[in-house]
N, C-alpha and C positions, 0 to 999 in steps of 0.2 A: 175115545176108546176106553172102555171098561175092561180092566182087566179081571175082576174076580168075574161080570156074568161074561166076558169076553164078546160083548156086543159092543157098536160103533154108534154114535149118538151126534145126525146134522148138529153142528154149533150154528145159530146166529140162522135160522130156516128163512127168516125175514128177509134176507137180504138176495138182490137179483144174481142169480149167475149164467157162467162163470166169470169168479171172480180176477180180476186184473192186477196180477203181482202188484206190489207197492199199493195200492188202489184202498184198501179195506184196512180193520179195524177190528179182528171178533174178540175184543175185551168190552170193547162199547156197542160192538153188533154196527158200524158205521162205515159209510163208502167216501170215499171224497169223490166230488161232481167237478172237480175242475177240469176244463177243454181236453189235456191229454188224457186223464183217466174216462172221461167219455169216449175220447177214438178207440183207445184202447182194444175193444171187444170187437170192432171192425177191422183192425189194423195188426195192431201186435198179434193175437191171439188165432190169427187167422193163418193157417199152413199156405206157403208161399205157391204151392202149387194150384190152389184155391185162389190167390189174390191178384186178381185180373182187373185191369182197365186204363186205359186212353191207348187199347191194341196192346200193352203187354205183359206178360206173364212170368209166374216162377221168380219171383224175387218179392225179399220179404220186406216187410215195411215197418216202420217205426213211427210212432207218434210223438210229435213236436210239442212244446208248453202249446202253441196256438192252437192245441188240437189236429194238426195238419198229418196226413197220412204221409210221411217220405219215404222214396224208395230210391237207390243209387244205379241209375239206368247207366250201361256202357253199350253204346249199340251205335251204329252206323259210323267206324272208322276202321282207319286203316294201317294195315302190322306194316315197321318199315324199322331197320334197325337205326340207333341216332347215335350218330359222334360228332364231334366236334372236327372231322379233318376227314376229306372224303379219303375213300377206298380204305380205310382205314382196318388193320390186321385186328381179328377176333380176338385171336388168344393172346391176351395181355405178358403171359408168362416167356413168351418168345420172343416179344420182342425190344427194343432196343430202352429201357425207361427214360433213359434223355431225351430223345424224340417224343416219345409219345408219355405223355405227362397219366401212366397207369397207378391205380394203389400198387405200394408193390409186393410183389407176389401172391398175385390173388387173381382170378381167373373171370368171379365175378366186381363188373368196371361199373361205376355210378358216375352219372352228369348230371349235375346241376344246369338248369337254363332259367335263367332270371329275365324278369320284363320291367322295364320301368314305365311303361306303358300300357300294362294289361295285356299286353295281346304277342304270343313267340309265332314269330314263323319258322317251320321245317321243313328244309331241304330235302329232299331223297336223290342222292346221285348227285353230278357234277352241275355248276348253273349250264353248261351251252347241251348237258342230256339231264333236262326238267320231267322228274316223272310227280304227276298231279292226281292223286283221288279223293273222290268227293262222296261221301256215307257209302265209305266202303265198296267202289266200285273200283275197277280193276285198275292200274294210273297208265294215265295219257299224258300227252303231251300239254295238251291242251283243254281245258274242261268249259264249258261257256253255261250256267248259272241263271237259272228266272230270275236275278234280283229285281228285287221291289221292296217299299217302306211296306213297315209293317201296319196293319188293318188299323190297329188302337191308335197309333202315331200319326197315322193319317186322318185319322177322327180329333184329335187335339191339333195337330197342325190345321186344320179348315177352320175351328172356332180361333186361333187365334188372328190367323191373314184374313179369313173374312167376317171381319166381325158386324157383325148386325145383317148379317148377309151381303156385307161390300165386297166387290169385285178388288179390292187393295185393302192393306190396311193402314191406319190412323198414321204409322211411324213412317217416317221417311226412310228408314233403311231395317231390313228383317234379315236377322242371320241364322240360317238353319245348321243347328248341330247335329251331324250324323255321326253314327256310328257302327260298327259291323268290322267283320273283317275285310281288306283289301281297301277300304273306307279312306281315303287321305286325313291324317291326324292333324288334330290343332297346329302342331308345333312345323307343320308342313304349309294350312292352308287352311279355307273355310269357304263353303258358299254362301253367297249375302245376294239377297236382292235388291236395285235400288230403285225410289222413286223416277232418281233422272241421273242421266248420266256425270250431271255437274258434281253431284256428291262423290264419283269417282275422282276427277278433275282437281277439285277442290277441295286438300285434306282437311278432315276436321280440326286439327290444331289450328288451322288459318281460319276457318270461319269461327273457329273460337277466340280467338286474339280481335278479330276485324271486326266481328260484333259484341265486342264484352257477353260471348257466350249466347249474345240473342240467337244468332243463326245455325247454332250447332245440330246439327240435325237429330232427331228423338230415331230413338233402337229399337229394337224389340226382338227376340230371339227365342226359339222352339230346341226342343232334342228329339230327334226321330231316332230309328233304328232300323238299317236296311239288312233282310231276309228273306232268302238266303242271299249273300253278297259274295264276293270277289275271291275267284282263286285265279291265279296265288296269289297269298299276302299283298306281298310285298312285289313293290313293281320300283324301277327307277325312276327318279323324279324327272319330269321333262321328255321321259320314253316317248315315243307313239305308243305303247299301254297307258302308261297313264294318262295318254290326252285322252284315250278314246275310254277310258275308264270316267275321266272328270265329264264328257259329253252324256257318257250313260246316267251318271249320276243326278245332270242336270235335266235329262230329259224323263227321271224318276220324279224331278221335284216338279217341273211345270207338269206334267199328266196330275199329279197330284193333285195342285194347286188349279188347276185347270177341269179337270173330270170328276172329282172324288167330292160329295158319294154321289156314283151312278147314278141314282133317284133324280137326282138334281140336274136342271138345264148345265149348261157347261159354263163356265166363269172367267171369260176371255182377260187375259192380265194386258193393260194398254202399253203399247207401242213403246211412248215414253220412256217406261220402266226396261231394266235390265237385269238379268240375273251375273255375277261375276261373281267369280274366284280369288279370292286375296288371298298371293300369297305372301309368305312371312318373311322369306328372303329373295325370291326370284322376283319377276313381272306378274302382273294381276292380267287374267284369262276373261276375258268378253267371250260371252258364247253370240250368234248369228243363223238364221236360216236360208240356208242356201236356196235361191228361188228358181234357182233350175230344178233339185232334183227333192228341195224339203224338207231335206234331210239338217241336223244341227251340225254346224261349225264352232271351232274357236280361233283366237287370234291372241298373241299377245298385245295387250294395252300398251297405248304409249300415247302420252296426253298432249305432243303435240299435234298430230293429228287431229283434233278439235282446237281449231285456227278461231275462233270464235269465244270459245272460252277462253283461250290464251290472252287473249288481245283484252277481252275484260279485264280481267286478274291485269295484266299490266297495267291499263288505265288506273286500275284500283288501285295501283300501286303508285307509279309516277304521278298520278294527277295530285292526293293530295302532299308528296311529298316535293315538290315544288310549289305547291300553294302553300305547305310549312315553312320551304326556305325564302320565300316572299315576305311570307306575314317576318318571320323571323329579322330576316333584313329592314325592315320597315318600324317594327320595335327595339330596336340594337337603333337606327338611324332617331328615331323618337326620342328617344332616352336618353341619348349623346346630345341632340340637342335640347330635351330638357335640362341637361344637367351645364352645358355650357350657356345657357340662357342665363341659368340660376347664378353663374359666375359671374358673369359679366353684368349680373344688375347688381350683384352684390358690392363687388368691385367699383360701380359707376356710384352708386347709395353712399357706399365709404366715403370715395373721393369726394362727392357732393360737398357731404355733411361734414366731414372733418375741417378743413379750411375752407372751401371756397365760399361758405355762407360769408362770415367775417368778414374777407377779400371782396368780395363783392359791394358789401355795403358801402366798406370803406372807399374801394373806388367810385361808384357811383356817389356819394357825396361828395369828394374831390371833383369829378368828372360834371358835376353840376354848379361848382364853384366856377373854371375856367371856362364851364359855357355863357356863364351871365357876362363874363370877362371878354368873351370872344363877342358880344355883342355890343360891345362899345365901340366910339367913334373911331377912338385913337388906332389905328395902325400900326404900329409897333404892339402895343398891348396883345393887337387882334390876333397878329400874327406868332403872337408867343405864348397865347389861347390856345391856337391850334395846335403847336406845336407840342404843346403840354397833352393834349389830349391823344394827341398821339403817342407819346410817350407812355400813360396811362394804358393805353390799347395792349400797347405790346406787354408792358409790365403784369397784364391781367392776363395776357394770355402763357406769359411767361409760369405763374404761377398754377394757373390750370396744370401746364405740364410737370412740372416739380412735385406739387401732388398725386397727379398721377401716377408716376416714378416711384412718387414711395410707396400710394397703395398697391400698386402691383408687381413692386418687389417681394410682397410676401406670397405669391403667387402658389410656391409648393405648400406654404401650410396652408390656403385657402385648397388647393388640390387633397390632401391628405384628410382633409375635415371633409369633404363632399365628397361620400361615395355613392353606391347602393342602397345604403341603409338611412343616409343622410338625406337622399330624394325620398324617399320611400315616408319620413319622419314631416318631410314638407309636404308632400301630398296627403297625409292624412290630418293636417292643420296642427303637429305636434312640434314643431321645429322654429325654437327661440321664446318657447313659453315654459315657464318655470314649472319643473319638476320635482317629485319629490322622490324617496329610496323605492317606495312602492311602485310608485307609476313608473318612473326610468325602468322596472322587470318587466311589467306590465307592457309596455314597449319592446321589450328587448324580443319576448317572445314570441310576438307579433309579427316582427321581422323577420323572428326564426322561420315563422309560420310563412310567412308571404317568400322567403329564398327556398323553403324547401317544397315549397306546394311542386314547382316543375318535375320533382324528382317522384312523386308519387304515384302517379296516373304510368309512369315505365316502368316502377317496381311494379305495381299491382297487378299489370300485364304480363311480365315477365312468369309473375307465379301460376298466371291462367296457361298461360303457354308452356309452360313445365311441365302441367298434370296431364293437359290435353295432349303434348305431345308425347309421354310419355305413357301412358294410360293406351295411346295408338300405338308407340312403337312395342309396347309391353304387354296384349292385349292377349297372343296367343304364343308366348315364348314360355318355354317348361319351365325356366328360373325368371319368372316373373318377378318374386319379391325380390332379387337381386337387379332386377331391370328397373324396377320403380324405385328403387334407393341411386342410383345413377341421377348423375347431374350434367343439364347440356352447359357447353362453354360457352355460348354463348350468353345465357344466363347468368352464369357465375361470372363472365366478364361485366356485364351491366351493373349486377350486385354490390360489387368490388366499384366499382364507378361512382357507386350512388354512396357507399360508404366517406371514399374520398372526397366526395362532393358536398357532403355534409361535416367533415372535418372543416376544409377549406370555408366555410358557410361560420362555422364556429370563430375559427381563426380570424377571418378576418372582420367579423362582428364585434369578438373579442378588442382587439386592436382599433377600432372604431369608437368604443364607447369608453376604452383604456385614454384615449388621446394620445396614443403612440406618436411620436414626432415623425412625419413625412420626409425624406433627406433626400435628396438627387445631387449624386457625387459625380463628379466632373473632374476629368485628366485634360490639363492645358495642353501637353504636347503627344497628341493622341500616337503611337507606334504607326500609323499609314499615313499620317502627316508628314513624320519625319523622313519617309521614303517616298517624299514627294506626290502625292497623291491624298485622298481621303480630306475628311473635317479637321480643324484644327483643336475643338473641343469633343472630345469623345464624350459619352454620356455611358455613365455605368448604373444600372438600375438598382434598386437597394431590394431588400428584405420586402417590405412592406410592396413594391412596385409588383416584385413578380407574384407576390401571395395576390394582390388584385388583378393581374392580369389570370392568374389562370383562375380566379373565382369567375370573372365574367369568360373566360371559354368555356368554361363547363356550363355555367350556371346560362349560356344563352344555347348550348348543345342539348339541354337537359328540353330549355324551352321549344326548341326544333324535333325535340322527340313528340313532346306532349301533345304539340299539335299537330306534329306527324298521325300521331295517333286518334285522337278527335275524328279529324281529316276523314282517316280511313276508317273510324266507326259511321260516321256518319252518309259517308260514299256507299258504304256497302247494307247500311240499316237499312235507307233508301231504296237503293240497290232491290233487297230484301222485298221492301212494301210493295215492288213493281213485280217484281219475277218471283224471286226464292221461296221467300213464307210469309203473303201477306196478312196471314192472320194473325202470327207471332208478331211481327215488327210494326205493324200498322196500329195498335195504341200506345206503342212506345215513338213513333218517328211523331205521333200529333202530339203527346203529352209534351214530350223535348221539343216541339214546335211552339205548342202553348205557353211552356215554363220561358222559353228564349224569349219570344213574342214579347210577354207579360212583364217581362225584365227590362229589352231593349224599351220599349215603349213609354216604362216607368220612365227610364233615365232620360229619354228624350223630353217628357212630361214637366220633369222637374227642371231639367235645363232650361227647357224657355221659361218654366217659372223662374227660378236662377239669375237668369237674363233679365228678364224683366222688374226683376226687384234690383239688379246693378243698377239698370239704367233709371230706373225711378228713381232712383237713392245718387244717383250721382249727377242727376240735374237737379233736383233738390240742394242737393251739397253746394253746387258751384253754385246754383243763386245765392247764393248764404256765404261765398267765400270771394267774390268779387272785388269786396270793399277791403278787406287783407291787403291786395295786394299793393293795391295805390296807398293806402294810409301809411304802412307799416315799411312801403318798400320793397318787399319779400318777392321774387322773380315769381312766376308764374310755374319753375319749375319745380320749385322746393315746394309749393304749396300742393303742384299738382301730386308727387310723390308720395305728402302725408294722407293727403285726404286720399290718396287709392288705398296705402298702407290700414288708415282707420276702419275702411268699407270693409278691407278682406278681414280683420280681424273681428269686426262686427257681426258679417254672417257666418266665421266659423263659433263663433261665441252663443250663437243661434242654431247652428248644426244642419243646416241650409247649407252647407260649401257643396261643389260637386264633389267629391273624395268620400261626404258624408253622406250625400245623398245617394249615392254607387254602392258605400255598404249598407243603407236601410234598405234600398230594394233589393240586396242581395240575398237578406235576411227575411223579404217578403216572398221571394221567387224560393228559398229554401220552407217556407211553409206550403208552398204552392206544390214543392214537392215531394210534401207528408200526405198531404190532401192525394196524390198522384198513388204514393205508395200504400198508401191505403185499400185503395180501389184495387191495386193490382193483386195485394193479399184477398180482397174479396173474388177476383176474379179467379185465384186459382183454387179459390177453398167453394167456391158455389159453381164453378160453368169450368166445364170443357173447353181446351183453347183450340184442339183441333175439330170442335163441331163449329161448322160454316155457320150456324145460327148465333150460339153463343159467343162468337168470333163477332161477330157482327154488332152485335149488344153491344159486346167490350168498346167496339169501336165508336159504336155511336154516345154511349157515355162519356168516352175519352174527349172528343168534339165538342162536347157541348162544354165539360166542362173549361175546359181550353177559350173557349169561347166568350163563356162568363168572366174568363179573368182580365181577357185582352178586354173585354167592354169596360171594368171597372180601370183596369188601368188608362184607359183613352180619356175617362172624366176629370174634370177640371175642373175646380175651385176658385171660383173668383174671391170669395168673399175671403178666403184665405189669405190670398194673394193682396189684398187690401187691407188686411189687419198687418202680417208681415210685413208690409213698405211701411206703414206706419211705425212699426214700433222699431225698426231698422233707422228710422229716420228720426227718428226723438234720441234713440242713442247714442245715434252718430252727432248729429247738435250737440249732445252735455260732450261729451269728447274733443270735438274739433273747440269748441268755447273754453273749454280749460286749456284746450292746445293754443288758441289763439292770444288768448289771455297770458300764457306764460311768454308768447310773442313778445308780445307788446310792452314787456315789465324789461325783457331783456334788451330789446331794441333800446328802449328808453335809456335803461342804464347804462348803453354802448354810446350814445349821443349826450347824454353829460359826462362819462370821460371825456370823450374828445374834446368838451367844451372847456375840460377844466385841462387838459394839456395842449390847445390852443392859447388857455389865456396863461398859461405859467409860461409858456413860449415867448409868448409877447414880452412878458414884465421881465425875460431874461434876455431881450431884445435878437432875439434869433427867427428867422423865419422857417418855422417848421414844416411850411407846404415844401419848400425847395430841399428838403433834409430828407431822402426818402428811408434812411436807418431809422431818423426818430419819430 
């Protein structure tokens, strides 16, 4: 505007109009083009009596940053007054403010109504006189509703359950999340459809413990939205509404699943399968077709009713948990008598060696005097030969026992020194060969390792069966993270179990390599003695007794779990390959067939190798030790003793013992199952496991390679086995000959004393045969 010629002058003609508030620039003559200043001139600018469409009119519209026209439609409800307390008096100023919780003094009342849920339901009138309307129709009592999923959610529900155009899909169980009003909410329930009805049956926390997770069944889950849905809201849970609401619902989702889209042939869902209702605190709902009239039924589930799957699951259960307490009895029986074997040679080895070599000689050199004596003419002599030689008899036998007596007076320290740890130390060929600070740790932790292996395989489960049961019971509860922070006790009891079980594992490892002194205390005149009844020595267990007794209850408890557990993976993997998922478990049951196979077969392989190198090496031996025994005198028992002692020490020095040969193939079956796990990382980064082809591949790779290992392992090395006797037998030679050799130095020098206190006998005119002190 010009004020002196008082003419008006377009600023900025260049630009489009009309222009859109906030929109322009006429310093720079500039528009901004961003999405809302383009609606703009459609939307904003536009008189609301003008701005019509999807049917409605007279209301004005605003443009969003997305450029989006919005306008605040209020249409299709219904005026109804809302308090919190029916029949409730208008005017707040009258009445009584302690009853009725009004501002006060104030005429106009506000209520808040909160949802923790999204969604308020309102009452109008009393519940037993329900008045209901729906987009503003006049209220009824009752309003009955076209629900149905919506068009789009029914188009993304088809690509997910039929994928590739399958009549089911890939997962064994699909859970459809609805929602709408009148809808049953998470925290109520859920529809889920399932492959088979075993996966109702059979919670997932159990086939995740039973199969370390192989059988747990794969999910898969959608969100629909049913429109127009459910008046009213809110219905009782367990009502006839609500059953006949969950049948409506269900019979929304098979049309669905079953018709949709029109265009398409129909997509019959098989027999097998089931649509259910899980709910969250109540009984899970089976629906059914009634074959009288067609129509859909429900029922509450109850899983004994399938007598079939019951009776499995129990087999699954008892079968291998008495084949745990079997095996378990049989290794507790094994082990007691390896470790009293080990006693009792040890014990018989002492007594041998300690006196009776000496005693023996020296008798039988006596005993060979009085026989040349007893072969003379004279009679009297003959007679006092015999007599002498019997004398001899008893005296040797005298001495046997008096030995005895001493070696196994030390009975509790030989008890104390042999425990768990102490077998455990002679079966891996460690036990009476010199150690040093290194190696004695090296050992120690070994042992750690082999006492606490039982206790791993029930912790590791324990944690599986935490998450999965937990993750179940947790799955549709509103305070979920307060649920998944929750601990089952029975968990926490084993945890706590396995903690103590590895104290006690310390302790008395500790005390084992300590050389703690073993004590067994004894009361001569027991208290039920004295009142005429009961033992006369009572036995009071010490320290050290009850710390091993409750190491071996746990420690054979822990071992009855583990194979509890085996047991029942391998029942139901099985199980698995035959019924459940034999595409999932079927390269897992042949690899664990393969890698077992591959293992057992080694250690059989090696054994009669094993075998056959004893026995070649111990007739070897004995031709070569024959002439010992007559030259030297030396019984046949002492001799036999050292040369078994020299053979064992010979193949563990070789590493050929079976102890050694059980950990080399253990160490080969643990490569067998890299090679295993390998394959399995290929199979789930290249192939589908639920495509029946690529299932199929997996399987037949698994086979083969399974195949190849059992072949190598069945092969056999002769020439091996002939170099081995060889050099087993040249070692045991330089050994037994140094042994024999220090024989025959000592024998020698035991046969010139006597000779020389023989002849100082003499020259002091004493008869020393008849002296048995001297």
């Amino acid at each position: 505007w010009d004020s002196a010629s008082s003419t008006c002058t377009l600023q900025c003609p260049s630009l489009p109009r009309p222009l859109s508030p906030g929109c322009y620039d006429l310093n720079l003559c500039t528009v901004d083009e961003s999405p809302q200043c383009l609606c703009k001139p459609s939307c904003d600018l536009v008189p609301a009596a003008l701005l019509a469409y999807d049917g409605v009119s007279g209301v004005a519209g605003t443009c969003n940053l997305a450029g989006q026209c919005c306008r605040d439609i209020c249409a299709g409800f219904s005026r109804a007054d809302l308090h919190p307390i029916p029949d409730q008096p208008y005017n707040g100023i009258v009445v009584d403010p302690a009853k009725y919780n009004y501002v006060g003094g104030q005429l106009d009342q506000k209520f808040v109504f909160e949802s923790q849920s999204g969604q308020i339901t309102l009452e109008v009138g009393s519940a037993s006189n329900l008045a209901l309307s729906y987009k503003g129709s006049a209220p009824q009592s009752s309003v009955q509703l076209p629900s149905d999923i919506v068009t789009s959610d029914k188009e993304v529900l088809d690509l997910l359950f039929h994928p590739g155009g399958d009549n089911i899909p890939k997962q064994e169980i699909f859970t459809f999340g609805l929602s709408g009003p009148g809808v049953p909410e998470t925290i109520t329930g859920s529809f889920t459809w399932v492959k088979n009805i075993r996966y109702v049956v059979l919670q997932p926390w159990f086939l995740s413990v039973a199969s370390f997770g192989l059988l747990m069944p794969s999910t898969l889950s959608s969100q629909s939205r049913i429109n127009p849905s459910f008046c009213p809201h809110t219905v009782q849970v367990d009502s006839p509404a609500f059953n006949a609401r969950l049948i409506t619902i269900k019979d929304l989702i098979t049309n669905s699943l079953v018709s949709f889209p029109p265009s398409q042939p129909p997509k019959p869902i098989p027999s097998s399968s089931v649509v259910v209702f899980k709910s969250v605190a109540g009984q899970d709902v089976i629906f059914y077709t009634d074959k009288t009239t067609g129509a859909t039924r429900l029922e509450k589930f109850v899983s004994t009713n399938y007598s079939l799957l019951n009776a499995v699951v129990w087999i699954g259960v008892l079968f291998p948990g008495l084949c745990a307490c079997y095996c378990t009895f049989l290794a507790f029986r094994g082990g007691r008598k390896y470790l009293l074997d080990f006693r009792r040679a040890y014990l018989n080895t002492r007594m041998l060696f300690e006196n009776a070599l000496m005693q023996h000689l020296r008798i039988q050199r006596e005993m060979k005097q009085w026989k040349q004596l007893a072969q003379s003419d004279d009679d009297a002599k003959r007679q006092q030969a015999m007599k002498e030689i019997e004398k001899l008899k008893r005296a040797h036998a005298q001495e046997m026992e008096n030995a005895e007596e001493a070696v196994y007076g030390d009975q509790d320290e030989l008890i104390g020194s042999t425990n768990f740890f102490c077998m455990c130390e002679d079966f891996l060929g460690d036990l009476g060969t010199p150690k040093t600070l290194y190696y004695r740790m090296i050992i120690a932790v070994r042992e750690v390792f082999i006492a606490v292996l039982p206790s791993v395989l029930p912790l590791y489960l324990s944690s599986i069966f935490a998450d999965s049961w937990l993750q179940t019971l947790c799955e549709s509860r509103p305070d979920k993270c307060t649920c998944l922070a929750s601990k089952n006790v029975v968990v926490s009891v084993l945890q706590y179990l396995v903690y103590v079980f590895w104290i006690v594992i310390l302790a008395e490892l500790s005390l084992y390599h300590l050389q703690i002194p073993y004590r067994v205390w004894y009361i001569r005149k027991s208290p039920l003695h004295t009142l005429g009844f009961g033992p006369k020595l009572m036995h009071i267990p010490s320290l050290r007794q009850v710390l091993r007794m409750a190491f071996y209850l746990v420690y054979f408890f822990f071992l009855w779990l583990s194979l509890f557990l085996v047991l029942l993976s391998c029942f139901w993997i099985i199980l698995g390959l035959i019924v459940i998922s034999p595409a999932k478990s079927g390269p897992v049951v042949f690899s664990a067939g393969g890698v077992l196979s591959f293992f057992v077969l080694n250690v059989l392989k090696d054994s009669i190798f094993l075998t056959r190198v004893k026995n070649s090496v111990t007739k070897s031996v004995h031709d070569q030790t024959w002439w010992i025994k007559g030259k030297l005198g030396i019984p046949s028992r002492f001799v036999a003793v050292f040369t078994a002692d020299r053979i064992e020490k010979a193949i563990k020095q070789n590493n050929i013992s079976f102890p050694g040969l059980v950990i080399a193939n253990f160490f080969k079956s643990v490569l067998l199952v890299l090679v295993y796990i390998f394959l399995f990382i290929g199979f789930s980064a290249f192939s589908e496991p639920t495509d029946p082809l690529a299932a199929t591949l997996n399987l037949v790779i698994t086979i083969l390679v399974a195949i190849a290992a059992i072949q190598y392992a069945r092969a056999v090395d002769n020439e091996e086995l002939k170099e081995v006797t060889e050099e087993l037998k040249r070692q045991i030679e330089i050994d037994l000959r140094s042994l024999y050799k220090f024989w025959t130095s000592q024998v020698q020098r035991y046969k010139r004393s006597m000779k020389v206190l023989q002849f100082v006998s003499q020259d002091l005119g004493e008869d020393w045969q008849d002296d048995d002190k001297k």
